[in-house]
Residue frames as a rotation matrix with the C-alpha (Angstrom) as fourth column:
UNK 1
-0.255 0.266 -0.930 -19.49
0.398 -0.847 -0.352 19.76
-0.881 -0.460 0.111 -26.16
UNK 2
0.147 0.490 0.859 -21.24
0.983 -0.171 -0.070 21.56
0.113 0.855 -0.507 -29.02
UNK 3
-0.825 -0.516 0.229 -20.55
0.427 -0.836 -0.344 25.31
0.369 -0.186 0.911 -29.78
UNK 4
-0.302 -0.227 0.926 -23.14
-0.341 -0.881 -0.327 26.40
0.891 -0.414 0.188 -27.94
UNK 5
0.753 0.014 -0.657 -21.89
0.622 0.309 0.719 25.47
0.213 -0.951 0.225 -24.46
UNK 6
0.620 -0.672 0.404 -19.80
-0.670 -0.722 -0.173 27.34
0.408 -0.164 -0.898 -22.45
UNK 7
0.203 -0.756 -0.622 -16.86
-0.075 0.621 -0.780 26.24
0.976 0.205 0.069 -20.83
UNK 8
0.648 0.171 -0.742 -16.11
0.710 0.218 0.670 25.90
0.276 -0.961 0.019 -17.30
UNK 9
0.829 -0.398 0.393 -14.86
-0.347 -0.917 -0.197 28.81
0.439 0.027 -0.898 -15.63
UNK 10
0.529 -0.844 0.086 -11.07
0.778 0.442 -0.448 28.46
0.340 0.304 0.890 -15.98
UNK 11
0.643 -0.747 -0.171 -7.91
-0.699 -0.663 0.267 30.67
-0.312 -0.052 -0.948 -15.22
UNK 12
0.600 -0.651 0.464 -4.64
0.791 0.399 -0.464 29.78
0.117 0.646 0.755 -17.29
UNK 13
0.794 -0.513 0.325 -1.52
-0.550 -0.834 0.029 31.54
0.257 -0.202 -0.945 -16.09
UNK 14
0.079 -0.921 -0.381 2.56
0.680 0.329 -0.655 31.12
0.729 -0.207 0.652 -15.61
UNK 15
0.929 -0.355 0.104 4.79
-0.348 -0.742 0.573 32.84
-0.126 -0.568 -0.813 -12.91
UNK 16
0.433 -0.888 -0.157 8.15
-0.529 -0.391 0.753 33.67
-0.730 -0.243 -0.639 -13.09
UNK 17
0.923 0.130 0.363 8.91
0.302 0.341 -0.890 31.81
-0.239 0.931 0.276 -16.75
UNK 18
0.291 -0.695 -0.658 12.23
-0.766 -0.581 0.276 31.67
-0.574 0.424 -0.701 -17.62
UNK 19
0.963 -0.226 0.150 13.63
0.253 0.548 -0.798 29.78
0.098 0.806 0.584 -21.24
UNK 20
-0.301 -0.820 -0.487 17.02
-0.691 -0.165 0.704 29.03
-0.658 0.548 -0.517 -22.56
UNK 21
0.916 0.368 0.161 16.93
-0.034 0.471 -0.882 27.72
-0.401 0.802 0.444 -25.67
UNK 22
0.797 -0.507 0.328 20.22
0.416 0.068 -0.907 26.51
0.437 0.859 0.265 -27.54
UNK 23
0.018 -0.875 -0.485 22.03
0.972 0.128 -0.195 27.67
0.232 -0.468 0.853 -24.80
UNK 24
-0.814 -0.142 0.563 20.63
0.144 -0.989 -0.041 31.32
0.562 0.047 0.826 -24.87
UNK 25
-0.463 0.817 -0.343 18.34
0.441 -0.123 -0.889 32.92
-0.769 -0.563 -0.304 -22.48
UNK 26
-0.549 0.436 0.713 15.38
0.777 -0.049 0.628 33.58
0.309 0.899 -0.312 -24.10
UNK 27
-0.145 0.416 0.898 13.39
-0.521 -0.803 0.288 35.48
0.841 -0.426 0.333 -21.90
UNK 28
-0.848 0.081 -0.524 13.46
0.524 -0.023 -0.852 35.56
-0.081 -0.996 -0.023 -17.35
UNK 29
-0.772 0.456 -0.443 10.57
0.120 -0.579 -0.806 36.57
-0.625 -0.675 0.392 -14.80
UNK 30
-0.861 0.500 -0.087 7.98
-0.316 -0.394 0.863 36.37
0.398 0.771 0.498 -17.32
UNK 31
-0.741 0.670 0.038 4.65
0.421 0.508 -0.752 35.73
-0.523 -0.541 -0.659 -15.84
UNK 32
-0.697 0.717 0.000 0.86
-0.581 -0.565 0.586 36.39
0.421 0.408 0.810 -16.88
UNK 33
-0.541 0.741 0.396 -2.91
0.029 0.487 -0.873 35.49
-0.840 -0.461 -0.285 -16.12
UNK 34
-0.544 0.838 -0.048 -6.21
-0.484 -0.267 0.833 35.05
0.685 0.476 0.551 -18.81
UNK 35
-0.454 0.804 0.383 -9.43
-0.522 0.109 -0.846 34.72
-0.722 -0.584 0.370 -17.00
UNK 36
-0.441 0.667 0.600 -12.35
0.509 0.737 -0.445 33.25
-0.740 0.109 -0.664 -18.76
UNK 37
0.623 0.613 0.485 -12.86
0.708 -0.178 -0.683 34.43
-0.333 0.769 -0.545 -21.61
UNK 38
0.699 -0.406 -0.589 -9.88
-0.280 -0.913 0.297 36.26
-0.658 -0.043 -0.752 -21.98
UNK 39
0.833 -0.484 0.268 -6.99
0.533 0.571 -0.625 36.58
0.149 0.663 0.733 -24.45
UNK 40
0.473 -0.782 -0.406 -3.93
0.103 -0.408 0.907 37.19
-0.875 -0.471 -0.113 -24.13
UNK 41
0.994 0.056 -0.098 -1.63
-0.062 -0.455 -0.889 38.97
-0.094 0.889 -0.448 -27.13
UNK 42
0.344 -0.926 0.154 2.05
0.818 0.376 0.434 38.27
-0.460 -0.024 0.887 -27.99
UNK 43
0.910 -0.404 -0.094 4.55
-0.393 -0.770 -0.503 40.88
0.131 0.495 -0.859 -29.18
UNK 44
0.502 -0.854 -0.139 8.02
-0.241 -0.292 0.925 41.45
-0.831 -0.431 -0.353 -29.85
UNK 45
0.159 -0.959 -0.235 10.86
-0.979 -0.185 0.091 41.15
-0.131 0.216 -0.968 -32.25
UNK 46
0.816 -0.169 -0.553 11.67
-0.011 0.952 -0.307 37.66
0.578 0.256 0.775 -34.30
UNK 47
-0.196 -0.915 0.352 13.67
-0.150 -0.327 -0.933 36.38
0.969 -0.236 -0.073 -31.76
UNK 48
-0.331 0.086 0.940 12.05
-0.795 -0.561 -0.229 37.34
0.508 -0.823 0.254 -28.91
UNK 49
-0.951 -0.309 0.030 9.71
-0.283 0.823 -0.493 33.79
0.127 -0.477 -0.870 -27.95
UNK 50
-0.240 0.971 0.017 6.81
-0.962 -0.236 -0.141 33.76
-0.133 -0.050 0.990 -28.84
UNK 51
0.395 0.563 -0.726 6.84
-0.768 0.636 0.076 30.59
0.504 0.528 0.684 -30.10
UNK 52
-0.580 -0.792 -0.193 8.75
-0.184 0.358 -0.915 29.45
0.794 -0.495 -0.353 -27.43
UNK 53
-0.798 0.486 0.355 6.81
-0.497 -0.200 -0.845 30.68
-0.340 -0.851 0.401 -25.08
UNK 54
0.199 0.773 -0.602 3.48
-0.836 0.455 0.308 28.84
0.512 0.442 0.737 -27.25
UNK 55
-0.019 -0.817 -0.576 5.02
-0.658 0.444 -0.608 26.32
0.753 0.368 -0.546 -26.75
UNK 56
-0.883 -0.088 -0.462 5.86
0.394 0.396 -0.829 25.36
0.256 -0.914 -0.315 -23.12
UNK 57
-0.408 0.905 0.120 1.95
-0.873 -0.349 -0.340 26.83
-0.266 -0.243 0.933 -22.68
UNK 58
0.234 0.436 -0.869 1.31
-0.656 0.730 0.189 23.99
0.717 0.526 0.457 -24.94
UNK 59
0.824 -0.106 0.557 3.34
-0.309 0.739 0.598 21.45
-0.475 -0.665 0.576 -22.71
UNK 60
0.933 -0.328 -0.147 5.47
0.051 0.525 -0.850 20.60
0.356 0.785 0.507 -25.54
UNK 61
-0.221 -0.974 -0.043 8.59
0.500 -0.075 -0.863 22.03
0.838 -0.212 0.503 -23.55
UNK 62
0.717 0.141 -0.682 9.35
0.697 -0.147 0.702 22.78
-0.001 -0.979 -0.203 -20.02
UNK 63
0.779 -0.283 0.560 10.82
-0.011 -0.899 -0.438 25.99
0.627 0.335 -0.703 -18.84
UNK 64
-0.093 -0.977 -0.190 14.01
0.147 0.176 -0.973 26.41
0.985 -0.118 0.127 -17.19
UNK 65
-0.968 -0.069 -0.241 12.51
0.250 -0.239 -0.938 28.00
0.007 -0.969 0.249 -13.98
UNK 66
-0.670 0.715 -0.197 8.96
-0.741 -0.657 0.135 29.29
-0.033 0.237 0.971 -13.21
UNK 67
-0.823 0.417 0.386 5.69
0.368 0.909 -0.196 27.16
-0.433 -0.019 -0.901 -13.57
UNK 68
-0.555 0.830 0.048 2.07
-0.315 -0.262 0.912 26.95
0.770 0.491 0.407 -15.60
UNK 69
-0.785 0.607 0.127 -1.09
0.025 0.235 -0.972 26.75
-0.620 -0.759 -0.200 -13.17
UNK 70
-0.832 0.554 0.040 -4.26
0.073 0.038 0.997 25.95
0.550 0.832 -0.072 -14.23
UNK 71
0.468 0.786 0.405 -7.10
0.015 -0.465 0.885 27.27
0.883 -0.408 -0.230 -12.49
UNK 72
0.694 -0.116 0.710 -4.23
-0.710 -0.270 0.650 27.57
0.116 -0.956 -0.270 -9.27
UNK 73
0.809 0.240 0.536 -3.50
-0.395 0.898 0.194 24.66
-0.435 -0.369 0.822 -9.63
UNK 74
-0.138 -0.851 -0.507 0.35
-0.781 -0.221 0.584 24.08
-0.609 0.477 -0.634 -10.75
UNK 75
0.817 0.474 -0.329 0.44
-0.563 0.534 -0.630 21.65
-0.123 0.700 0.703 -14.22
UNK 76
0.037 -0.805 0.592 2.22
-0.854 0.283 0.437 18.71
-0.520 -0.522 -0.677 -14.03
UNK 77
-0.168 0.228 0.959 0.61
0.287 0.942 -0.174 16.18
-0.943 0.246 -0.223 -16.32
UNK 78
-0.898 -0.263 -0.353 1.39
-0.241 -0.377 0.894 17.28
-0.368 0.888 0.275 -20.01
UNK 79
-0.874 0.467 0.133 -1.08
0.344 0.403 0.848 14.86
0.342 0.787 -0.513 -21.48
UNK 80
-0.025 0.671 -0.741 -3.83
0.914 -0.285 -0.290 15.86
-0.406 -0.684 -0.606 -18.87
UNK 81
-0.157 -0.020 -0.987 -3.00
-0.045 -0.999 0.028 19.41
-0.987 0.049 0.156 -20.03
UNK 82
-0.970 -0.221 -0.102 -3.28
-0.072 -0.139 0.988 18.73
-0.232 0.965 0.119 -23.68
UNK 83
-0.287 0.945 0.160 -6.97
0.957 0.289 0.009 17.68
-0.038 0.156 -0.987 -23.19
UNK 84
0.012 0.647 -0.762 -7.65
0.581 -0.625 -0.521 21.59
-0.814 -0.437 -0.383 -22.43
UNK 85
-0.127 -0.401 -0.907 -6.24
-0.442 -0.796 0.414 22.97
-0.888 0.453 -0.076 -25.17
UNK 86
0.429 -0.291 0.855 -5.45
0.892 0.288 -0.350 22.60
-0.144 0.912 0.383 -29.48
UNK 87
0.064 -0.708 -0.703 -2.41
-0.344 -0.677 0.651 24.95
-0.937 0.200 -0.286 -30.65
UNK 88
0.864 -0.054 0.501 -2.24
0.494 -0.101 -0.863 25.66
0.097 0.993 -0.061 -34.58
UNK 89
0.451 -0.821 -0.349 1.42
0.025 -0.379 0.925 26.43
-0.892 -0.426 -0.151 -35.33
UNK 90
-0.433 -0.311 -0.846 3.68
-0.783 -0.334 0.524 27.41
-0.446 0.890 -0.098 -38.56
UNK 91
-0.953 0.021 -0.302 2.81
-0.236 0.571 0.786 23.78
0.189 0.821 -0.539 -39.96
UNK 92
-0.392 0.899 0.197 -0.53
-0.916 -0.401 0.007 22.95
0.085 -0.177 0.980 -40.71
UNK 93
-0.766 0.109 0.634 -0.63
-0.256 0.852 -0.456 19.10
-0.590 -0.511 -0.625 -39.81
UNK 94
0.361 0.866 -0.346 -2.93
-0.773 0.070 -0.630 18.45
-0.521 0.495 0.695 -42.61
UNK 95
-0.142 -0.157 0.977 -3.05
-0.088 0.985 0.146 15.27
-0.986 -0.065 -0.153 -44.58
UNK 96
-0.609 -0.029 -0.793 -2.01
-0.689 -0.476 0.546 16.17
-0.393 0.879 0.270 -48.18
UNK 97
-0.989 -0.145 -0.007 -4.37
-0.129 0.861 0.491 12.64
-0.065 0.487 -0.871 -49.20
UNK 98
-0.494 0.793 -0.357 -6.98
0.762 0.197 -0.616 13.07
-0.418 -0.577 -0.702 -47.27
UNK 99
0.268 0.672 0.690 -10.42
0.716 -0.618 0.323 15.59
0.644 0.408 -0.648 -48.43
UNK 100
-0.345 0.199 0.917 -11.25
-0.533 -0.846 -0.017 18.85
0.772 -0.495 0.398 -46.73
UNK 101
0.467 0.692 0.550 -13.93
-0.836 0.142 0.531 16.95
0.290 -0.708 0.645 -44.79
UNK 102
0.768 0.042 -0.638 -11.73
0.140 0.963 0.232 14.05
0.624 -0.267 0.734 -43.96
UNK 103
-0.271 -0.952 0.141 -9.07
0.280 -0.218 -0.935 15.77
0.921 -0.214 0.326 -42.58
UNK 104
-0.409 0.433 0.803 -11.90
-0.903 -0.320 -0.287 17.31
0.133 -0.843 0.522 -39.78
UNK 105
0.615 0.634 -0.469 -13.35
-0.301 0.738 0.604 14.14
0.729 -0.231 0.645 -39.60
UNK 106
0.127 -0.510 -0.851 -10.06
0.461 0.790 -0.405 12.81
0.878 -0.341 0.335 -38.39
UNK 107
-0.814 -0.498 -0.298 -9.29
0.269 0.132 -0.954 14.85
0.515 -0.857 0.026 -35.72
UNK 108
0.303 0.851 0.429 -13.26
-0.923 0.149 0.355 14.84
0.238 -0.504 0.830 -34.50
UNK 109
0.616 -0.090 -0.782 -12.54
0.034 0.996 -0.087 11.29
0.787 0.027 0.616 -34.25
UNK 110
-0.294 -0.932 0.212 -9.43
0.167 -0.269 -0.949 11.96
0.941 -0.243 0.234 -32.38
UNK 111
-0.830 0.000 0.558 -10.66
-0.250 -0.894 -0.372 14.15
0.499 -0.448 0.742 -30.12
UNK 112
-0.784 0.558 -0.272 -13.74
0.614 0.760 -0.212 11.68
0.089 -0.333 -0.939 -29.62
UNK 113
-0.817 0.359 -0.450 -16.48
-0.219 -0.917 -0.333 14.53
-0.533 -0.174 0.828 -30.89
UNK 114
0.112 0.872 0.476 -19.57
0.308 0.425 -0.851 14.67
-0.945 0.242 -0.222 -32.47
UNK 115
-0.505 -0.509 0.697 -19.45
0.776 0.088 0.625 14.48
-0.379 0.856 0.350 -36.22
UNK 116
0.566 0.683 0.462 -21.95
0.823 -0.497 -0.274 17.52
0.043 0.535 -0.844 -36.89
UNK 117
0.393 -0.678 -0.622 -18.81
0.250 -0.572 0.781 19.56
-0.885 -0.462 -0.055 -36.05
UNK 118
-0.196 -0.652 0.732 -17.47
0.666 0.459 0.588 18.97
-0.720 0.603 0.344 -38.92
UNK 119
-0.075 0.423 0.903 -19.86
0.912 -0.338 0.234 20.89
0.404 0.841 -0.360 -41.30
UNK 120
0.934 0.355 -0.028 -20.31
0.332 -0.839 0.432 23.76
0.130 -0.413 -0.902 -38.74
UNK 121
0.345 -0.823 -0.452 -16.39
0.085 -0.452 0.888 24.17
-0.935 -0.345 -0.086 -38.88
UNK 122
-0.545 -0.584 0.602 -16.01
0.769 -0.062 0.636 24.05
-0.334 0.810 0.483 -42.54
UNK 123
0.391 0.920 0.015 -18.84
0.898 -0.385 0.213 26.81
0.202 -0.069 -0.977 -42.23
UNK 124
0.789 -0.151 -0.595 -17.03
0.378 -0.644 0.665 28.99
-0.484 -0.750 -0.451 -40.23
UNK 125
-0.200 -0.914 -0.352 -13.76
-0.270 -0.294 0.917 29.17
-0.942 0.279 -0.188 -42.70
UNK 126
0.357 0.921 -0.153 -15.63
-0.493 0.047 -0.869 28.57
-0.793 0.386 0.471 -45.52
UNK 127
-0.447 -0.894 0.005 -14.86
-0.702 0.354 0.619 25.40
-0.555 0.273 -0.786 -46.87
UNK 128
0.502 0.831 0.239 -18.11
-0.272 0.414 -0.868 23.82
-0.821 0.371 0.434 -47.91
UNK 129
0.856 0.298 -0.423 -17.51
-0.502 0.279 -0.819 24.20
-0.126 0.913 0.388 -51.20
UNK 130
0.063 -0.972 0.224 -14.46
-0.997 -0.071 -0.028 22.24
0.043 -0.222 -0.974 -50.52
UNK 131
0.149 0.381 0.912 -15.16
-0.926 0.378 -0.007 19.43
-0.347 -0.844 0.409 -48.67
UNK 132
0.917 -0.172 0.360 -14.71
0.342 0.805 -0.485 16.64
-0.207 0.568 0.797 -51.47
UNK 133
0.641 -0.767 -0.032 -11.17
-0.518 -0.402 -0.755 18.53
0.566 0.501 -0.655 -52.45
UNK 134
0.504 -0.580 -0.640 -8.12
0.856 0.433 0.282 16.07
0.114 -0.690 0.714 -51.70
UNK 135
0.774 -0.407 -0.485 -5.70
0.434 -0.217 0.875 18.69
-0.461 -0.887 0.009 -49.42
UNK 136
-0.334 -0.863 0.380 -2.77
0.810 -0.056 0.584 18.45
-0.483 0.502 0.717 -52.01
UNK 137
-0.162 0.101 0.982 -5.03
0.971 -0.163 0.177 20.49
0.178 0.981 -0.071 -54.25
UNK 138
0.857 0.503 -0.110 -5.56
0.514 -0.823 0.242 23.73
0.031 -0.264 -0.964 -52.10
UNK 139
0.429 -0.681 0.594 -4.03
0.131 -0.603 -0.787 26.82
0.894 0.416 -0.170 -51.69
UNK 140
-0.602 -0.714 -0.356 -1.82
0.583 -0.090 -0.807 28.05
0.545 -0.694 0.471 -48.70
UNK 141
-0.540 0.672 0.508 -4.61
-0.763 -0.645 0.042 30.64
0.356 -0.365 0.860 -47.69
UNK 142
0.033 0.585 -0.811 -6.88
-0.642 0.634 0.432 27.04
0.766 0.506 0.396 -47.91
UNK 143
-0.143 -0.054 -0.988 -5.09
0.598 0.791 -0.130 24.81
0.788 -0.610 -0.081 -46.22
UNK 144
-0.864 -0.500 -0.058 -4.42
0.152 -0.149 -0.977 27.28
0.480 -0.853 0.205 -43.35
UNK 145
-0.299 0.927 0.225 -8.11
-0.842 -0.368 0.394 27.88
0.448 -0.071 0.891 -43.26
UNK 146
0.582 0.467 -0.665 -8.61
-0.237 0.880 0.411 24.16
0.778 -0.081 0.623 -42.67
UNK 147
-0.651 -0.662 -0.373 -5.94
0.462 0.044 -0.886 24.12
0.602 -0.749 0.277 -39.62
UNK 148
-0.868 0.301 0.394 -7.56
-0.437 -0.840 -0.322 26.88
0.235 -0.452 0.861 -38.50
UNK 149
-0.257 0.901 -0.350 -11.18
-0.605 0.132 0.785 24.71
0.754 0.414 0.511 -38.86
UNK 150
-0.496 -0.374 -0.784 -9.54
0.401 0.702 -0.589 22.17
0.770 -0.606 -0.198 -36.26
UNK 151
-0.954 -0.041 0.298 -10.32
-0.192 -0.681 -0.707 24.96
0.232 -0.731 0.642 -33.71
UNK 152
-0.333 0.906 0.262 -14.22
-0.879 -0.198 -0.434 24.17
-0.341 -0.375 0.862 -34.07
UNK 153
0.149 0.408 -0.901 -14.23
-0.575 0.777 0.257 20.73
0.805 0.480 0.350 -35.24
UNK 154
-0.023 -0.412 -0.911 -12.66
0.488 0.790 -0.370 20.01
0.872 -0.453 0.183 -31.67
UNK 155
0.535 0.245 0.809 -13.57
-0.234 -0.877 0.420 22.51
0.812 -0.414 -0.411 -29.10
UNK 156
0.145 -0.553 -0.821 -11.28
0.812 0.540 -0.220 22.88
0.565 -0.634 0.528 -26.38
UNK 157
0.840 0.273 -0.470 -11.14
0.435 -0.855 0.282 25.87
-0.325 -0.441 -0.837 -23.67
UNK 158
0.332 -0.636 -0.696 -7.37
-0.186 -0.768 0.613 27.42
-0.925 -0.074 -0.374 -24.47
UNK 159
0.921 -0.110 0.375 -6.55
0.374 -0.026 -0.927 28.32
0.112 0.994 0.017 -27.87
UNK 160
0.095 -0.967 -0.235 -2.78
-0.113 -0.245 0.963 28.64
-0.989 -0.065 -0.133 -28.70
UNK 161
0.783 0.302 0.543 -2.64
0.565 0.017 -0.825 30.26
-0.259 0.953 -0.157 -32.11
UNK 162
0.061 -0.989 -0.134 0.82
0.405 -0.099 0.909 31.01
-0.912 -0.109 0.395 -33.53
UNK 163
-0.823 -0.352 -0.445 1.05
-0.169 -0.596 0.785 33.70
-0.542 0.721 0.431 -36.00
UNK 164
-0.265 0.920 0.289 -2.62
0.354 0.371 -0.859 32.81
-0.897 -0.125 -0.424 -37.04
UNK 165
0.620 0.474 -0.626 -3.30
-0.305 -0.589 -0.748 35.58
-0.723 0.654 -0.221 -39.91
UNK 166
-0.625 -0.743 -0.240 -0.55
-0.476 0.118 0.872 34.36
-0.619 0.659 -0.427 -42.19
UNK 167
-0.979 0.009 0.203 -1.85
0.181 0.491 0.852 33.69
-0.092 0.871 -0.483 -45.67
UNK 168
-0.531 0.600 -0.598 -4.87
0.593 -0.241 -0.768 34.87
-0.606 -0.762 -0.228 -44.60
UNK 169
-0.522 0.779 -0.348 -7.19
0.853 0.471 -0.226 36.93
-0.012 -0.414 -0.910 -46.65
UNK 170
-0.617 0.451 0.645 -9.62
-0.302 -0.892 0.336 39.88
0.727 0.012 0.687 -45.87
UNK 171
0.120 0.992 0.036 -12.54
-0.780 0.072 0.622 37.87
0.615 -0.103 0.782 -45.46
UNK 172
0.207 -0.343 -0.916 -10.68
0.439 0.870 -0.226 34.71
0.875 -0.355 0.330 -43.74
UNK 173
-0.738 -0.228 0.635 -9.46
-0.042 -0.924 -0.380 37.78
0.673 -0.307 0.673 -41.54
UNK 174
-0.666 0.237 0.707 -12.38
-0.726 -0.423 -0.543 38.47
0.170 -0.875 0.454 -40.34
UNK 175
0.355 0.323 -0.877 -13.72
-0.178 0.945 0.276 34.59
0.918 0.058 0.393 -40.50
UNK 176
-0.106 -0.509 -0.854 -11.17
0.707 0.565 -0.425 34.32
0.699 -0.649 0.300 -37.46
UNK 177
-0.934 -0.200 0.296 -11.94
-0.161 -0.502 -0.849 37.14
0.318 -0.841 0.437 -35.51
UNK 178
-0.008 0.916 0.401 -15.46
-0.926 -0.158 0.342 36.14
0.377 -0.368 0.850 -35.07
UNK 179
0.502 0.383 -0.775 -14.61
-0.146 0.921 0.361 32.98
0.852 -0.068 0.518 -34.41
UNK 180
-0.816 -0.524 -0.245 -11.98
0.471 -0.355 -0.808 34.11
0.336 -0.774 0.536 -31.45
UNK 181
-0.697 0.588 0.409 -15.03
-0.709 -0.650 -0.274 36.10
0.105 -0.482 0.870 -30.43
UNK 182
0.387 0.697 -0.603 -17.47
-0.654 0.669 0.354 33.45
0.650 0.257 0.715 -30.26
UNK 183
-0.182 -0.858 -0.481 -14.62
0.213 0.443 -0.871 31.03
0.960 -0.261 0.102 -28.74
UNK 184
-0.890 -0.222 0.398 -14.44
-0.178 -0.634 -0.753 34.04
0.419 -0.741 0.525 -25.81
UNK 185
-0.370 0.887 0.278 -18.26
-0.856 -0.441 0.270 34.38
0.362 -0.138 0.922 -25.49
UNK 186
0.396 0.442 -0.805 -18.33
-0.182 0.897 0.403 30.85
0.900 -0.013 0.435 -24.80
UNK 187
0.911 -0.229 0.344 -16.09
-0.314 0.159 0.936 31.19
-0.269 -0.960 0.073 -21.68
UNK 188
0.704 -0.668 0.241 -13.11
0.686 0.552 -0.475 30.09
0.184 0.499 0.847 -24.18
UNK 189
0.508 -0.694 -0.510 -9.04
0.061 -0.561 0.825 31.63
-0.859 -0.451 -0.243 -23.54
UNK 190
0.816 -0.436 0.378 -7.15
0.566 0.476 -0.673 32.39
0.114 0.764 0.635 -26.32
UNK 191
0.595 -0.583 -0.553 -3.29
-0.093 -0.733 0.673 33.13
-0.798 -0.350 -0.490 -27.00
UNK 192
0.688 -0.334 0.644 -1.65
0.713 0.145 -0.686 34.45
0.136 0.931 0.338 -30.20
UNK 193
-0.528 -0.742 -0.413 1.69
0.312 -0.621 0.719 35.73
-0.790 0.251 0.560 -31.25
UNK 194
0.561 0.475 0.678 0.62
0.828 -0.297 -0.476 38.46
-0.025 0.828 -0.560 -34.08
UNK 195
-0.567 -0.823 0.020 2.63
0.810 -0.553 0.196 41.01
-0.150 0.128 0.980 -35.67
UNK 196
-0.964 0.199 0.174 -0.21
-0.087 -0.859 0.504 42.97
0.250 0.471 0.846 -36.95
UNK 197
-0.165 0.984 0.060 -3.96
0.092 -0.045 0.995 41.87
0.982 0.170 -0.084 -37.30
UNK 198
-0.790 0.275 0.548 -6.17
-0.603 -0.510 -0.613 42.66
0.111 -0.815 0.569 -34.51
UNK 199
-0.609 0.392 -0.690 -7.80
-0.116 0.816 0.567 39.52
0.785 0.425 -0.451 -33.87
UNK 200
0.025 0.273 -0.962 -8.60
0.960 0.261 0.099 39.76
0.278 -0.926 -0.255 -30.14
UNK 201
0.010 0.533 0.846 -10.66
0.173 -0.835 0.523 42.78
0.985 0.141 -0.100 -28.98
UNK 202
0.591 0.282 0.756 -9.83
-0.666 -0.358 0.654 43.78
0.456 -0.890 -0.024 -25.65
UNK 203
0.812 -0.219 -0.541 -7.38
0.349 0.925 0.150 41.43
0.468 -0.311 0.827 -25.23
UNK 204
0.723 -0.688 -0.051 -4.31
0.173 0.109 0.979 41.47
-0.668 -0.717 0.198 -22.67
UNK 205
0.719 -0.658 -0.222 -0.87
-0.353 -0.072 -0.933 42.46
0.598 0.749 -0.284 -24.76
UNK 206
0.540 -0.841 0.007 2.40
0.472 0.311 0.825 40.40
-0.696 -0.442 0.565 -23.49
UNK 207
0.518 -0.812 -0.268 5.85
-0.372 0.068 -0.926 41.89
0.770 0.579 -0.267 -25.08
UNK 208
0.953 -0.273 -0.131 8.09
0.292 0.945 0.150 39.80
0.083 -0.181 0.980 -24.90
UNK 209
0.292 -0.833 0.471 11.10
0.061 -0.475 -0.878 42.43
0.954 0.285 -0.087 -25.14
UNK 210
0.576 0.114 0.809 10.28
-0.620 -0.585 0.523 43.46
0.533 -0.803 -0.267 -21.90
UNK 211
0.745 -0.136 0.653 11.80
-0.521 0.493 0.697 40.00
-0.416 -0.860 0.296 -20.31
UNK 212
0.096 -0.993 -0.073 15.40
0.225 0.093 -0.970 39.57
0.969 0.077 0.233 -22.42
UNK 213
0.695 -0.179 -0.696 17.75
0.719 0.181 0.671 39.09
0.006 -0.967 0.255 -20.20
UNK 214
0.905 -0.414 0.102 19.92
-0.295 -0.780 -0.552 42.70
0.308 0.469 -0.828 -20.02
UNK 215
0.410 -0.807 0.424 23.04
-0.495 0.193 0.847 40.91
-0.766 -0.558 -0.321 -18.18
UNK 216
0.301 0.029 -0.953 25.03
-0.901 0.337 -0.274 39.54
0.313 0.941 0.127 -21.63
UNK 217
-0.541 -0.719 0.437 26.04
-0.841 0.454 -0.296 37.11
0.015 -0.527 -0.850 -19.10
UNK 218
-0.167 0.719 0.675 22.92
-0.597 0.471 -0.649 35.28
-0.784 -0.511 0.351 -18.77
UNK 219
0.239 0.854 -0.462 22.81
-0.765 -0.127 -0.631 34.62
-0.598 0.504 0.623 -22.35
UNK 220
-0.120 -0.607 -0.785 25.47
-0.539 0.704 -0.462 31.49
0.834 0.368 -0.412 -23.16
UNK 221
0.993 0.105 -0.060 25.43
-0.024 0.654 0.756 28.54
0.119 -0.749 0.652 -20.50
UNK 222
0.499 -0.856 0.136 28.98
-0.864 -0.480 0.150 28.47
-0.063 -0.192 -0.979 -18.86
């Protein structure tokens, strides 16, 4: 798919979500929907699950009760579900050996894309002038830019973008909201946990406070 296709019209939603984690509830009864093109906003208190909750969206972990649907349809095949998606989380999975442009190369490869991605995602987070730089040698703003680059070197409809702005910027800032806009406009979903930036315009807001469990019982296994 090239960025400009759209995406098939999608729906990406949970019902009734509930986590323990370490033996604590994390958070009960949590549910939500994004449509096409839609995004959907984390809140709440370190603590609360956001990245928890990223998480079992991702597949990576299964909730205690509750279920993900995709278009309706309840998800049941992690790996099947990983094709829709790419999730950028605290670590940036980057290959401290490897260039700028080999690191997107690899997961185009991966991902079984077309290599002109590559230059049109170091474009987008300006890295050109990068591109020959081994990894080891960048900054933390840098690398996360190049995580972040994954996002268009591999299109996939649902973005799952954990704490995204860190290290971030001004101009990297607003490098990623156009590219979350763009993303949308294509028919693309996206969900981030953010404390502050306003990355997603019109997006959906989830706190997570809202679905602690208030019973202190609930919150130790017995």
């Amino acid at each position: 798919m090239g960025t400009s296709d759209t995406f098939k019209t999608a729906t990406f939603s949970g019902e009734n979500l509930t986590c323990r984690r370490g033996g604590r509830m994390v958070f009960a009864g949590l549910g939500f929907t994004i449509p096409t093109g839609g995004a959907l906003v984390l809140r709440g208190p370190n603590g609360s699950g956001k990245t928890t909750l990223l998480r079992l969206m991702a597949g990576l972990a299964r909730p205690t009760a509750g279920r993900l649907l995709w278009s309706g349809a309840a998800l049941e095949d992690p790996e099947a579900h990983g094709r829709h998606l790419r999730f950028i989380g605290h670590l940036d999975a980057i290959k401290p050996a490897f260039t700028v442009r080999e690191n997107l190369a690899f997961w185009v490869a991966f991902w079984g894309r077309d290599d002109g991605l590559i230059g049109r995602a170091m474009e987008a987070f300006g890295l050109a002038a990068l591109a020959d730089f081994p990894a080891r040698l960048l900054s933390a703003g840098q690398r996360h830019r190049l995580a972040l680059a994954r996002l268009v070197a591999s299109p996939a409809p649902l973005w799952l973008l954990d704490e995204p702005a860190n290290a971030l910027d001004d101009r990297s800032l607003g490098a990623l909201t156009d590219t979350i806009a763009a993303h949308r406009a294509r028919g693309g979903m996206v969900v981030l946990a953010s404390h502050g930036a306003d990355l997603a315009s019109g997006g959906a807001t989830l706190a997570l406070d809202k679905f602690a469990p208030t019973d202190a019982a609930q919150w130790t296994d017995l």
